[in-house]
C-alpha positions in Angstrom: 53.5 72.4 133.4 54.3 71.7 137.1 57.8 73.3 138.4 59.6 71.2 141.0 62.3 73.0 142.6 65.3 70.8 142.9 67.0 71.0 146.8 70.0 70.5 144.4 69.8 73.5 142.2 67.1 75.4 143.9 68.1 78.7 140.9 67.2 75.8 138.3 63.4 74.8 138.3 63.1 71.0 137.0 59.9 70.7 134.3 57.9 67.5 135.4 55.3 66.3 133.0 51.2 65.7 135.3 49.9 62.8 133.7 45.8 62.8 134.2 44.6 60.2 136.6 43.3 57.1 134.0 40.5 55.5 135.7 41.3 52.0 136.1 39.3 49.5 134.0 37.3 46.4 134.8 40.8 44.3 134.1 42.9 46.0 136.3 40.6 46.1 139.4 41.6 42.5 140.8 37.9 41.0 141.5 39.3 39.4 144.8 39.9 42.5 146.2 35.7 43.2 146.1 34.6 39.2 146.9 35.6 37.5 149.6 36.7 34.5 147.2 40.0 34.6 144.9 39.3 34.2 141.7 40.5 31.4 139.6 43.5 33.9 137.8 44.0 34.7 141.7 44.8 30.8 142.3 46.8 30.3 139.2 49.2 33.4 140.5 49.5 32.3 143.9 50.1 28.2 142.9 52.7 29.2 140.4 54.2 31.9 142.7 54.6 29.2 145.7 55.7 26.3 143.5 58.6 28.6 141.7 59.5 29.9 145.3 60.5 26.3 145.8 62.2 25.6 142.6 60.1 23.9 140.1 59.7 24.7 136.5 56.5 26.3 135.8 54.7 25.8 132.4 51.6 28.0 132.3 49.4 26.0 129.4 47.1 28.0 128.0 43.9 26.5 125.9 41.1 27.9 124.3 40.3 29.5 120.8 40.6 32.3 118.9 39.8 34.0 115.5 42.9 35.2 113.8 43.0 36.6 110.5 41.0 39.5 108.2 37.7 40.3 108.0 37.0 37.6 111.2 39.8 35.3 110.1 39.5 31.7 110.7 38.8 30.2 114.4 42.2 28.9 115.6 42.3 26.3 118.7 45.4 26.2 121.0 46.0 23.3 123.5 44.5 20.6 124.3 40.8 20.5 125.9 40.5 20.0 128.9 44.1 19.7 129.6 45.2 21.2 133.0 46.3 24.8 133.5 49.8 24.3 134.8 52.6 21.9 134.8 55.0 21.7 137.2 58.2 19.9 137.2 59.2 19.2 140.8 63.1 18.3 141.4 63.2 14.6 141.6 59.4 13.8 141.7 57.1 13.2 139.1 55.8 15.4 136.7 52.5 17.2 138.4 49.4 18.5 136.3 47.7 21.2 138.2 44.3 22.4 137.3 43.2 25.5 139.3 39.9 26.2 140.0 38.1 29.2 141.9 36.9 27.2 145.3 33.8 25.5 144.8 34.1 25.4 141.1 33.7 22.2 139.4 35.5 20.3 136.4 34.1 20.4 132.8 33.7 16.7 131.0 36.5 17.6 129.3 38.9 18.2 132.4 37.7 15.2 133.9 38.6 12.8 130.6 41.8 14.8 130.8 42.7 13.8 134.1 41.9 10.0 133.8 43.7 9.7 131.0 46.8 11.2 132.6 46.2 9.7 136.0 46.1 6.0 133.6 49.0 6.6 132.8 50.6 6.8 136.2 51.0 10.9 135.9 50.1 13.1 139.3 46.7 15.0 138.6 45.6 17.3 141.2 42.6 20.2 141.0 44.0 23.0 143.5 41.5 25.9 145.0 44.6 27.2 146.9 48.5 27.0 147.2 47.6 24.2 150.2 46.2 21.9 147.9 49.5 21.7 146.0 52.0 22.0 149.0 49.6 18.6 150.3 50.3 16.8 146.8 53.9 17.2 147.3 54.5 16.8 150.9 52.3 13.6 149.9 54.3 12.6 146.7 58.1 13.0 149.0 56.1 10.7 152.1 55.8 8.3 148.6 58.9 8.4 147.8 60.6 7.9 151.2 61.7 11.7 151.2 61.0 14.0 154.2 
């Protein structure tokens, strides 16, 4: 036990609890912080901190699989394949699909389908490798619109 005296009640030791020191795990240690490059979990923070700085509603859409259940369970898929990692609804412009990628990384097949199935349709697609990309696509989307 560690005794703090209090400048309060100096006759009246206060008990404080020492908590070990945990080293920190592989998860914790934010990879950008070693690499020069951000990660793509690094872009996906920094795109949907800007774009809820500014207002929009951000929907972080997770996809992939998972097994749930006993004994290995059954293999459960959530979202869509290939479907972007964020969606942003921007005041009065159109919906915007954001996939973030790491820079230099490429789309699967699957992304790409994705995104010319959306961008078909008349939706705004973009692949952002940093928070510029995005503030681009919407400083390009108000030009559009007439909107400064």
């Amino acid at each position: 036990m560690v005794i703090i005296l209090s400048p309060f009640y100096s006759s009246y030791p206060i008990p404080s609890v020492s908590v070990p020191a945990v080293p920190p795990s592989s998860r914790s240690v934010r990879r950008s912080k070693i690499c020069a490059e951000p990660t793509e979990a690094d872009v996906i923070r920094s795109v949907t901190d800007y774009l809820k700085a500014v207002g929009a509603l951000v929907i972080r859409n997770n996809t992939g699989a998972m097994r749930w259940g006993a004994g290995g369970g059954r293999m459960m898929r959530f979202g869509s394949k290939g479907s972007p990692d964020l969606i942003a609804l921007c005041w009065s412009l159109p919906t915007l699909f954001i996939e973030c990628k790491r820079p230099g990384a490429k789309l699967s097949e699957d992304q790409e389908r994705w995104h010319m199935d959306a961008l078909k349709r008349g939706h705004r697609v973009i692949v952002a490798s940093s928070v510029e990309d995005v503030m681009r696509d919407i400083r390009e989307a108000k030009i559009h619109q007439g909107r400064t």
